[in-house]
C-alpha positions as YAML, in Angstrom:
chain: A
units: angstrom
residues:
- id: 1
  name: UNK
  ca: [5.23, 6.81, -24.31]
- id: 2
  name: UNK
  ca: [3.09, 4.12, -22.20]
- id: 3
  name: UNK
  ca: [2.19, 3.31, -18.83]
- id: 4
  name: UNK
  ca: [5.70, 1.66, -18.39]
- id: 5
  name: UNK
  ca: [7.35, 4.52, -20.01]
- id: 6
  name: UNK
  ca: [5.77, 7.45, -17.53]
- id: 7
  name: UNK
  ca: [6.00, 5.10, -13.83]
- id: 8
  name: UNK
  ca: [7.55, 1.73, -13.09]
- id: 9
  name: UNK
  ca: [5.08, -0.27, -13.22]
- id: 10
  name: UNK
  ca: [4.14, -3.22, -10.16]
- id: 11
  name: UNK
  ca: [3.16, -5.82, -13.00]
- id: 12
  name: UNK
  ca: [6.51, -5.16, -15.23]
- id: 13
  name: UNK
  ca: [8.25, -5.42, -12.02]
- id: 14
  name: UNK
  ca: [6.69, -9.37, -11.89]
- id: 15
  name: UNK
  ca: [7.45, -9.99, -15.08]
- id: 16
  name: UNK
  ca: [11.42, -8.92, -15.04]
- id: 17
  name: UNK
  ca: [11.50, -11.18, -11.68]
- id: 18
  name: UNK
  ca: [9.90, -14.41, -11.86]
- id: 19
  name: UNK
  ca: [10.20, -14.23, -15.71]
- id: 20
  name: UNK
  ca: [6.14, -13.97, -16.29]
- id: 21
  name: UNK
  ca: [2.79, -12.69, -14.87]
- id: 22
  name: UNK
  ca: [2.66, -13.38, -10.88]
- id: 23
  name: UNK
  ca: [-0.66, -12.90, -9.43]
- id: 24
  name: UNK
  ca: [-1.32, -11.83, -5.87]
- id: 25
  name: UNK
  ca: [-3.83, -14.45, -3.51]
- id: 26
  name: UNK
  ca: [-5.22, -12.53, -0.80]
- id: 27
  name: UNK
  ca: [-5.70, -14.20, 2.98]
- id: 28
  name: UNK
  ca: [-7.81, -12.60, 5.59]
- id: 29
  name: UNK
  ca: [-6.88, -13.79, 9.12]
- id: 30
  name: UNK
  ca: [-9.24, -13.38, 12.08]
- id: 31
  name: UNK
  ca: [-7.00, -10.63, 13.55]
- id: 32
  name: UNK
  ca: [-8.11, -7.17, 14.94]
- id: 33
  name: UNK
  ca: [-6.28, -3.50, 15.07]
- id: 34
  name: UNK
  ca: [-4.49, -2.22, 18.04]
- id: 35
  name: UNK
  ca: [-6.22, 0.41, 17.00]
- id: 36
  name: UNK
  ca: [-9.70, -0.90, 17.38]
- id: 37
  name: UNK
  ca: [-9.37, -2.91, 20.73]
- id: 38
  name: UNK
  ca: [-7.66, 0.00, 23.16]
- id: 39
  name: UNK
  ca: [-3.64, -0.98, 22.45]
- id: 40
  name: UNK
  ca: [-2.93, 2.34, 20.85]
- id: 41
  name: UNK
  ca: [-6.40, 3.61, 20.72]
- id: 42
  name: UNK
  ca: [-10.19, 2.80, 19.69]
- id: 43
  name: UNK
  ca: [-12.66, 3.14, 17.23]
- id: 44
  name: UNK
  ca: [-10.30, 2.64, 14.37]
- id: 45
  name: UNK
  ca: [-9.53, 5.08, 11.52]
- id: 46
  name: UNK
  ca: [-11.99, 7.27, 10.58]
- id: 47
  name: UNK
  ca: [-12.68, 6.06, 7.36]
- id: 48
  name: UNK
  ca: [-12.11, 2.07, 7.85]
- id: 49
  name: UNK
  ca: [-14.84, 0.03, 7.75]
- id: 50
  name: UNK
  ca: [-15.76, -3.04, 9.25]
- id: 51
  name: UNK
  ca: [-13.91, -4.96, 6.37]
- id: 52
  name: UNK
  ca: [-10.66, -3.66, 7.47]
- id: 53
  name: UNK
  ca: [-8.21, -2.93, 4.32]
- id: 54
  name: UNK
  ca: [-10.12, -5.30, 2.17]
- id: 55
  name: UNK
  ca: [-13.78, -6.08, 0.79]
- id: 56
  name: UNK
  ca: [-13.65, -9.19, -1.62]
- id: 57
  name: UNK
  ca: [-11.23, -11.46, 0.24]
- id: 58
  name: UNK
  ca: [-12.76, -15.46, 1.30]
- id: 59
  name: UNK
  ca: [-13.78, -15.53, 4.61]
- id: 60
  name: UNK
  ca: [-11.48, -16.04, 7.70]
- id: 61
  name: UNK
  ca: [-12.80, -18.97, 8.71]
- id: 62
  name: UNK
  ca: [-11.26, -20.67, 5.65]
- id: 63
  name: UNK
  ca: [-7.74, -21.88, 6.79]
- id: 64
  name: UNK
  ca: [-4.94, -19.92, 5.17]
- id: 65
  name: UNK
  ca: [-4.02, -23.29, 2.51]
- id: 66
  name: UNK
  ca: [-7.91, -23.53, 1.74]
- id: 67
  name: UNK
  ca: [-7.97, -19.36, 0.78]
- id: 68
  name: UNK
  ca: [-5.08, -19.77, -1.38]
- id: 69
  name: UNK
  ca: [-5.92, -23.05, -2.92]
- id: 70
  name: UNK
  ca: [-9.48, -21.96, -3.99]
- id: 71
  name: UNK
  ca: [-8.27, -18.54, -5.18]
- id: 72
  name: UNK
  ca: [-5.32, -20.10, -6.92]
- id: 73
  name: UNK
  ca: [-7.39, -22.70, -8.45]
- id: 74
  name: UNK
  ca: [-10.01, -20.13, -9.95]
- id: 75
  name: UNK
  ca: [-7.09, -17.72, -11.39]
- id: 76
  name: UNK
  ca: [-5.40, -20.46, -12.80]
- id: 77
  name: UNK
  ca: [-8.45, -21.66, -14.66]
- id: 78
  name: UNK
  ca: [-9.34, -17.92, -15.91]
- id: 79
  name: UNK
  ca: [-5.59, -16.95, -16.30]
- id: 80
  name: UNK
  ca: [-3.52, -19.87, -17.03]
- id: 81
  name: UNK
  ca: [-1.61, -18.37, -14.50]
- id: 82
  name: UNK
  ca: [1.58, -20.36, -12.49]
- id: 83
  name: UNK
  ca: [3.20, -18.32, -9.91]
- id: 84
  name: UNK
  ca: [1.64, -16.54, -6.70]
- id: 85
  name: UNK
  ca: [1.89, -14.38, -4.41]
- id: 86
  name: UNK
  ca: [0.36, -14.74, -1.03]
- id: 87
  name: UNK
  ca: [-1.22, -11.82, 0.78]
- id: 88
  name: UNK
  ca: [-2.16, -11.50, 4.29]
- id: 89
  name: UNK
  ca: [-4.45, -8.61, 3.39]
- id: 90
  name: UNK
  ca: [-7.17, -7.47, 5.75]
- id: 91
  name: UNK
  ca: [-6.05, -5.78, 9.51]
- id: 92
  name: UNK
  ca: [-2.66, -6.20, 10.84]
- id: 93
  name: UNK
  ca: [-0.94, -9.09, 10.18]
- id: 94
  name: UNK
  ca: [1.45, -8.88, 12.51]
- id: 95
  name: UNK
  ca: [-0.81, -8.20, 15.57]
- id: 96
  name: UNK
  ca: [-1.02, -11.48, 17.05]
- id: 97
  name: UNK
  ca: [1.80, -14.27, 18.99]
- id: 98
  name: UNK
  ca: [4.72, -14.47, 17.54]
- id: 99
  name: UNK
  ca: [3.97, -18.40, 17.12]
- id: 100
  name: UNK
  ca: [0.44, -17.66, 15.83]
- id: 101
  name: UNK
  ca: [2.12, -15.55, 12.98]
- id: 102
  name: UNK
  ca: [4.90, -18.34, 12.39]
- id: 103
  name: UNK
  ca: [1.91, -20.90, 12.30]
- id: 104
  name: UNK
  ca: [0.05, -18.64, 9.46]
- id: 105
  name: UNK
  ca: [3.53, -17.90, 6.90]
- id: 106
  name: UNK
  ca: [3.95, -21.47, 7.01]
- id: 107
  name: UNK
  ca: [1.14, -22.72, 5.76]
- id: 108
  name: UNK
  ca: [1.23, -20.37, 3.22]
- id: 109
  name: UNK
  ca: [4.26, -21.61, 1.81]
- id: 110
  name: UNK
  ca: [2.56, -23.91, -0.89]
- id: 111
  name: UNK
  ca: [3.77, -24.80, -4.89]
- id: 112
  name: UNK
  ca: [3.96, -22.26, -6.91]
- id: 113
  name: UNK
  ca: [4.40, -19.76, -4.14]
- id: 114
  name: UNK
  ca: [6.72, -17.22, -5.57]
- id: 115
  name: UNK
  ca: [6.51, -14.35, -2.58]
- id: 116
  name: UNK
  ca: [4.80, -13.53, 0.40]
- id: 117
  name: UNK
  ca: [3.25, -10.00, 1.66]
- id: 118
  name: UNK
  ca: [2.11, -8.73, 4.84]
- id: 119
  name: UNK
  ca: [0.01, -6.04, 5.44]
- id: 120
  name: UNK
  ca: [0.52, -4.09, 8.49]
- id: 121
  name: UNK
  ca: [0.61, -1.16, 10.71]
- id: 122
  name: UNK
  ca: [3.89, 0.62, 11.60]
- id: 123
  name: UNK
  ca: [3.56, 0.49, 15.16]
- id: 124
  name: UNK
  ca: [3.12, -3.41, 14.59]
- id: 125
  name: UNK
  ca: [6.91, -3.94, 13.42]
- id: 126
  name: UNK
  ca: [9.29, -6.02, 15.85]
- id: 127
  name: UNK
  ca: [13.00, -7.55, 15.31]
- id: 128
  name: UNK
  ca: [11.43, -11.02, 16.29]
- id: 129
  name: UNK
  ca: [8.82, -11.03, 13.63]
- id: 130
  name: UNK
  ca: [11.19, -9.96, 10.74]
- id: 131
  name: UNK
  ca: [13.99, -12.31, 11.90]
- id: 132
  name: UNK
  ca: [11.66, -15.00, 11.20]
- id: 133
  name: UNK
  ca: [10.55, -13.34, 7.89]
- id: 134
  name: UNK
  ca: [14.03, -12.92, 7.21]
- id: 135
  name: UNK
  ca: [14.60, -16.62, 7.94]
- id: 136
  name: UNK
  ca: [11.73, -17.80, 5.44]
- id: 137
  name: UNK
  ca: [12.93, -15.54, 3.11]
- id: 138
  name: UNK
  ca: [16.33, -17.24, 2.46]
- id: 139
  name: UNK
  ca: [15.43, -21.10, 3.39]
- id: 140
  name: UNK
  ca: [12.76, -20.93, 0.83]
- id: 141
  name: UNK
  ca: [14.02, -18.58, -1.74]
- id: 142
  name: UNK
  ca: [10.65, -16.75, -1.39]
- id: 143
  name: UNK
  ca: [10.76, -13.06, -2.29]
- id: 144
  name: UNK
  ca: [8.91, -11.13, 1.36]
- id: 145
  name: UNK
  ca: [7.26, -7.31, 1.33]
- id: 146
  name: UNK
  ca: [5.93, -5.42, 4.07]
- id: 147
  name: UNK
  ca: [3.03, -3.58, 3.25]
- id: 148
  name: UNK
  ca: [2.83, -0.44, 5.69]
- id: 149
  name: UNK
  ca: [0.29, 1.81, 5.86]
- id: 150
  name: UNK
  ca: [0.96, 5.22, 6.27]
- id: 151
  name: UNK
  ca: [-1.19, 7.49, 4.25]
- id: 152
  name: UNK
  ca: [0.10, 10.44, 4.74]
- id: 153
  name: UNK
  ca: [3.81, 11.65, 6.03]
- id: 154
  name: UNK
  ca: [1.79, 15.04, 7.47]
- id: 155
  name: UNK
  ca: [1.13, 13.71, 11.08]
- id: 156
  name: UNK
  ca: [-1.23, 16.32, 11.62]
- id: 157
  name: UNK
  ca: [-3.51, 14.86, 9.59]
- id: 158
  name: UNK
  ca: [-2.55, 11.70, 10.84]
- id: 159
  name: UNK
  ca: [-4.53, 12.90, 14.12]
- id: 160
  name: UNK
  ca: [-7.05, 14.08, 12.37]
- id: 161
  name: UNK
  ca: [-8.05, 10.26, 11.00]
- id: 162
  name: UNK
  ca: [-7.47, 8.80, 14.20]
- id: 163
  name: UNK
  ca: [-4.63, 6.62, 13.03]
- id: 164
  name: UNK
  ca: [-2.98, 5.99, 16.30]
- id: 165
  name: UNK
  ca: [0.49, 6.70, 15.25]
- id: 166
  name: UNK
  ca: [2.72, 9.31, 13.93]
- id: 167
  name: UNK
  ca: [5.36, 9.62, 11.27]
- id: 168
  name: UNK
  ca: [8.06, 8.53, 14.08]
- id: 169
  name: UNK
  ca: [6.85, 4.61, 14.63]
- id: 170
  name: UNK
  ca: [6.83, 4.64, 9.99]
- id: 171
  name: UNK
  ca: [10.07, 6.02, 9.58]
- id: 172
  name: UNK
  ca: [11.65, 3.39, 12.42]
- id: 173
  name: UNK
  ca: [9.69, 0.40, 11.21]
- id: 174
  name: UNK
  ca: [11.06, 1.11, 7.44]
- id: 175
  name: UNK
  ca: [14.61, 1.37, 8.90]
- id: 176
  name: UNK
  ca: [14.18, -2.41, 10.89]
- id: 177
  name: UNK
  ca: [12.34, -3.47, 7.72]
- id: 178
  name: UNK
  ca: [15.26, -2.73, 6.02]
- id: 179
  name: UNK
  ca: [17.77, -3.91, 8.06]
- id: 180
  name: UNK
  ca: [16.62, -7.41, 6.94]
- id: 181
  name: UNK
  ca: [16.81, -6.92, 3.41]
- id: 182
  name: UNK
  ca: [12.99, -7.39, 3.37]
- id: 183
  name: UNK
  ca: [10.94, -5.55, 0.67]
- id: 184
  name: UNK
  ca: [8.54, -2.52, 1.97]
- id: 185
  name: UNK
  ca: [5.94, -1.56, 0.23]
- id: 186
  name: UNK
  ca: [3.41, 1.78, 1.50]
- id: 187
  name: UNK
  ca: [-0.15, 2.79, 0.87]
- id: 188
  name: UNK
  ca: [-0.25, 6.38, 0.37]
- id: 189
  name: UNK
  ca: [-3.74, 7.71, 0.02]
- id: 190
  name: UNK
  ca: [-3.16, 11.23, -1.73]
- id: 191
  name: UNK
  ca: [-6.67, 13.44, -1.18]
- id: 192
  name: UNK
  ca: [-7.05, 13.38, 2.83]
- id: 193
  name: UNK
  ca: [-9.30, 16.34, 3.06]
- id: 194
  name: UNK
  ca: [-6.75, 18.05, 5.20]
- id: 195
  name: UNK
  ca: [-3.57, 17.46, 2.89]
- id: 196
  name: UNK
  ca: [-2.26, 20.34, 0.18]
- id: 197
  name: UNK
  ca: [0.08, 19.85, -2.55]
- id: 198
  name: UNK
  ca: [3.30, 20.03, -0.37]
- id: 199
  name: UNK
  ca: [1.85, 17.35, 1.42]
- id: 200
  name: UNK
  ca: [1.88, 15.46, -1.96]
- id: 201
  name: UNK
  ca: [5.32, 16.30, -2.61]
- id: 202
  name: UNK
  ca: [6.69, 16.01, 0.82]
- id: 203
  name: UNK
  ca: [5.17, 12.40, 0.52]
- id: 204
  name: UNK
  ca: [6.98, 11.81, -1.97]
- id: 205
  name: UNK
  ca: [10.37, 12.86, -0.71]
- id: 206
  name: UNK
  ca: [10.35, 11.50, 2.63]
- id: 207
  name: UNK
  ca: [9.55, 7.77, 0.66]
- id: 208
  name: UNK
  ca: [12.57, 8.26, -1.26]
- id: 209
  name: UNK
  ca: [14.58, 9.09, 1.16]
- id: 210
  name: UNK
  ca: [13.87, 6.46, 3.10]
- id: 211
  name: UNK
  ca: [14.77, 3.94, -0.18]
- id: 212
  name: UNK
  ca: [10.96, 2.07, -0.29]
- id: 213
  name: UNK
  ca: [10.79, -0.29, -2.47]
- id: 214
  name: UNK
  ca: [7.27, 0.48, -3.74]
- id: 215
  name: UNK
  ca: [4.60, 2.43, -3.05]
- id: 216
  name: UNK
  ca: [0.62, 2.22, -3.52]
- id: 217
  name: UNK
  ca: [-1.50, 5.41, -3.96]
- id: 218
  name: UNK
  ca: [-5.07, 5.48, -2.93]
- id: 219
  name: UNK
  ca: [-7.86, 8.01, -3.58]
- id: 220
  name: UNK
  ca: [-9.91, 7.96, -0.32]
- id: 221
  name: UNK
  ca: [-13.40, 5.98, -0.18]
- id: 222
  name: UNK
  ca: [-15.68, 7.22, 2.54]
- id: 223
  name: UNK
  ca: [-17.63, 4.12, 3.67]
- id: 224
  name: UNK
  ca: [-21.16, 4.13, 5.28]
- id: 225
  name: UNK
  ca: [-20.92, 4.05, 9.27]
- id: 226
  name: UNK
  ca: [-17.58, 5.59, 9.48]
- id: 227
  name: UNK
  ca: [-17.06, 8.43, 11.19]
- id: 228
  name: UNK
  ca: [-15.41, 9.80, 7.88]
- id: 229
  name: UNK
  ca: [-19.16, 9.28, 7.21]
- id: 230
  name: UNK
  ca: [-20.49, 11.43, 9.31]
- id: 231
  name: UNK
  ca: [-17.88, 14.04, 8.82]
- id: 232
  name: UNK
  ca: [-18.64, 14.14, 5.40]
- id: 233
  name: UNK
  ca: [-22.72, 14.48, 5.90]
- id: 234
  name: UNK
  ca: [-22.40, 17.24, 8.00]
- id: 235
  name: UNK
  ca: [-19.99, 18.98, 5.62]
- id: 236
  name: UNK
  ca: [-17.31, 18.99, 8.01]
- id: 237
  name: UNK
  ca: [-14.27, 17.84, 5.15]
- id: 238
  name: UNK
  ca: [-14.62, 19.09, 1.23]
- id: 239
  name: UNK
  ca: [-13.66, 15.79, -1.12]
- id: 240
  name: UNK
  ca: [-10.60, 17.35, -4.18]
- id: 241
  name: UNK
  ca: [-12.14, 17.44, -7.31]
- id: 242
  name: UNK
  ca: [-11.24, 14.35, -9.72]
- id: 243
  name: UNK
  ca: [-8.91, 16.65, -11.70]
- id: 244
  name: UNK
  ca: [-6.87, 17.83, -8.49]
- id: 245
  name: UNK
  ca: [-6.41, 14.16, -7.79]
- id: 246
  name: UNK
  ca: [-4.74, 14.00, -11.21]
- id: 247
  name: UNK
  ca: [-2.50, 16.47, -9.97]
- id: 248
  name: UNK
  ca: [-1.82, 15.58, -7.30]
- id: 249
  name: UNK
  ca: [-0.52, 11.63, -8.62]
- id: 250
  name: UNK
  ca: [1.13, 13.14, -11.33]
- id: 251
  name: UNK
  ca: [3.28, 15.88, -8.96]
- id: 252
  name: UNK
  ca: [3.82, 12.48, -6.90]
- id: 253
  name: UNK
  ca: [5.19, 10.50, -9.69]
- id: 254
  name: UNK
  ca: [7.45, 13.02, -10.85]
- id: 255
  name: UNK
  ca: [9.27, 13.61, -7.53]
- id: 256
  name: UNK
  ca: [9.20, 10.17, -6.75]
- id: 257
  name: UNK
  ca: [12.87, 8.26, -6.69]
- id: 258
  name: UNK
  ca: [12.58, 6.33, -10.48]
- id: 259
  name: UNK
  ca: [14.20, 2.78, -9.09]
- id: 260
  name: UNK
  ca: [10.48, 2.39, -6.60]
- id: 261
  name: UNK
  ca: [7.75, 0.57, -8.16]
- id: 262
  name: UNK
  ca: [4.67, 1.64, -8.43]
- id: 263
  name: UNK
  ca: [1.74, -1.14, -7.50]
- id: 264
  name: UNK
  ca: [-0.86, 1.40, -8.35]
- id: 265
  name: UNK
  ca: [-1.86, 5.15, -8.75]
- id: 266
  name: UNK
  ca: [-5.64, 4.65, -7.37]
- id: 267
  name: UNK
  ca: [-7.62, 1.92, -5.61]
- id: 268
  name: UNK
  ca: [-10.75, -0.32, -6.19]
- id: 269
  name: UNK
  ca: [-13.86, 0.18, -3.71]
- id: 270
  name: UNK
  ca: [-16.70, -1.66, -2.63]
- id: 271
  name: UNK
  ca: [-20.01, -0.45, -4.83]
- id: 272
  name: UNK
  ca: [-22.22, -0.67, -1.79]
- id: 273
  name: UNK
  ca: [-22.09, 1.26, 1.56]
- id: 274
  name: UNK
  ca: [-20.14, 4.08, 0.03]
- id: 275
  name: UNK
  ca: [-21.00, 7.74, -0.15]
- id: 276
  name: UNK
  ca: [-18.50, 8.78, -1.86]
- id: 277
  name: UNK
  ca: [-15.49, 7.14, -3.83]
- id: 278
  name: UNK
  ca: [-13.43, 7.54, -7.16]
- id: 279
  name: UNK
  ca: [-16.01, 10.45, -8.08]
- id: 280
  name: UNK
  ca: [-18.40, 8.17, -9.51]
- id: 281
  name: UNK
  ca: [-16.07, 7.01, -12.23]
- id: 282
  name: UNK
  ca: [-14.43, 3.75, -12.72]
- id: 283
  name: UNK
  ca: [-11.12, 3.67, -11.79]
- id: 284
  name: UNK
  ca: [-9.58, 1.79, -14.18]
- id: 285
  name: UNK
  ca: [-10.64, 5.15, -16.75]
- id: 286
  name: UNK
  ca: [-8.95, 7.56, -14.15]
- id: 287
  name: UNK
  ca: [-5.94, 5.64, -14.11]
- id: 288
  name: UNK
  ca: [-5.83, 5.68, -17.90]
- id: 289
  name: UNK
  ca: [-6.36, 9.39, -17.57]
- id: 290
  name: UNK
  ca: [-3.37, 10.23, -15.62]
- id: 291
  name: UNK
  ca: [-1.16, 8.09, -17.70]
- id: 292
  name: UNK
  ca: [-2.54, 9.95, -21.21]
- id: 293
  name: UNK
  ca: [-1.70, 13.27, -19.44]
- id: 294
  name: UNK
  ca: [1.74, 12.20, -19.04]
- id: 295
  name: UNK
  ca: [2.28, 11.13, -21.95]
- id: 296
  name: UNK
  ca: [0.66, 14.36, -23.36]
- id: 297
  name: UNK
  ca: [3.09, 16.58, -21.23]
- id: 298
  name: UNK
  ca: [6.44, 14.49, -21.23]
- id: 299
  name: UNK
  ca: [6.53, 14.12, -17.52]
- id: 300
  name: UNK
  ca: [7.75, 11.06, -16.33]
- id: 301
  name: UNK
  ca: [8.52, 9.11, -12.92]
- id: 302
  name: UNK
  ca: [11.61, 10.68, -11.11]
- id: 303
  name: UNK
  ca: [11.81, 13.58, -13.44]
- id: 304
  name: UNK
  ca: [11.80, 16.22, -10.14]
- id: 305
  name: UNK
  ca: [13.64, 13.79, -7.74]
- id: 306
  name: UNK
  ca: [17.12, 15.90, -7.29]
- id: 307
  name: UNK
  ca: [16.29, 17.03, -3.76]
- id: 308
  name: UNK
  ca: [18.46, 14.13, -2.85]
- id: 309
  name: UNK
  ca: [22.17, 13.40, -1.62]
- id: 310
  name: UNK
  ca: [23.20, 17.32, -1.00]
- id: 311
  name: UNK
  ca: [20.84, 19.13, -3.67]
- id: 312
  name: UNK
  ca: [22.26, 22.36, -2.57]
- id: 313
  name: UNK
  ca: [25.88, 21.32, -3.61]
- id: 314
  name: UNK
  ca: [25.28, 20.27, -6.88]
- id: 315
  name: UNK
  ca: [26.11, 23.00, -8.56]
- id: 316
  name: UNK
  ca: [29.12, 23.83, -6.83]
- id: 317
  name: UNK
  ca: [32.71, 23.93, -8.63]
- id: 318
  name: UNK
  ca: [34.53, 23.08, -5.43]
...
């Protein structure tokens, strides 16, 4: 077995649909949170940073067609590389004018443009916006994902990060996504300090059930400044232990519907400002490490996903 044998993997994904390695171009717009600026609420979620969702995109006061060209032209040099995806990255990309957001998509619509992906909030989703999506979608034959966050499906803990929205607003923007034929992708991040093992699997369920199309996971970074910060100097929240991390992904994977795509099983962090993040290991070896104990104990993507489509009359000779 290999990483493509134990979870379908994001970069196979590519490579079955645009016939060869697609590499993402991220785009940071000069946008805000309703979160941040008193919409839904303020002071952000407890452990985003000033950054937003993102730490090595260009800066926003690069248009969107200079960001892609100059990160297009340096990964084709290094890469050889010849189709793209662009990524409105940082914030939420849908909090602005309807026109404004129009404007942006557009111009990102350059050669060798294979898809498009927007990163957003849940409580950001509206019929207008993913009409036009919708509209770009098929008069370009360019392939468009949502990116939602969620992190977590236990709105409890939801609260507890200050993310200004509950499962509710996630589970109706996934329907509307849907209802477009649009692609939705969600960031998961898998060791909130207040989240237990059913949280993991419950995660996992609700995200099938709901028919994503793929899914990122996230170990949580605690950033200098935060309040997650503070929280976490004054011993407030206990960080899982590396190993119950591995779990925890693993448990995730195998309940997870097989057909969803996988972009990744932990993220990247900034080096500086942090306090605490991928427990001081790079992730890259952690990653590697989950996939080796998969392999080691037969498990597999999917392999627990039968709580679906009337588990309890499966069995049934009627």
């Amino acid at each position: 077995m290999n990483q493509i044998d134990v979870y379908k993997t994001y970069s196979e994904y590519l490579k079955n649909q645009f016939g060869e390695k697609v590499y993402k171009l991220p785009i940071s717009l000069p946008l805000t949170c309703p979160n941040r600026d008193g919409c839904v609420g303020t002071g952000g979620c407890t452990f985003c940073g000033e950054e937003g969702g993102s730490f090595e995109n260009l800066s926003n006061q690069l248009s969107v067609k200079e960001q892609i060209s100059k990160n297009m032209d340096y990964i084709k040099k290094r890469y050889k590389a010849k189709k793209f995806i662009a990524y409105f990255q940082n914030f939420s990309n849908t909090y602005l004018p309807l026109e404004k957001f129009k404007e942006y998509v557009r111009d990102a619509i350059l050669e060798d443009i294979v898809g498009i992906s927007v990163s957003t909030r849940p409580d950001c989703i509206n019929d207008n916006y993913l009409l036009f999506l919708k509209e770009i979608q098929e008069k370009y034959d360019i392939e468009i994902t949502i990116e939602l966050g969620l992190q977590t499906v236990n709105y409890h803990s939801l609260e507890k990060i200050n993310r200004g929205h509950s499962l509710a607003e996630f589970i109706d923007a996934v329907l509307r996504i849907k209802r477009f034929n649009l692609r939705v992708c969600t960031h998961l991040i898998l060791n909130l300090p207040w989240d237990h093992m059913i949280d993991v699997i419950e995660n996992a369920k609700v995200l099938s059930a709901l028919d994503v199309d793929e899914i990122k996971l996230h170990s949580l970074y605690i950033v200098e400044g935060t309040v997650l910060a503070e929280e976490y100097k004054n011993d407030e929240i206990t960080m899982i232990s590396k190993d119950e991390y591995i779990e925890r992904v693993i448990t995730f994977l195998e309940y997870i519907n097989p057909e969803i795509v996988i972009q990744r099983i932990i993220g990247r962090a900034p080096e500086e400002n942090t306090l605490f993040v991928n427990w001081q290991e790079s992730w890259w070896k952690i990653r590697d490490e989950i996939v080796s104990q998969m392999e080691q104990r037969k498990t597999y993507q999917g392999i627990k996903c039968d709580y679906l489509n009337g588990k309890a009359l499966k069995n049934l000779n009627i």
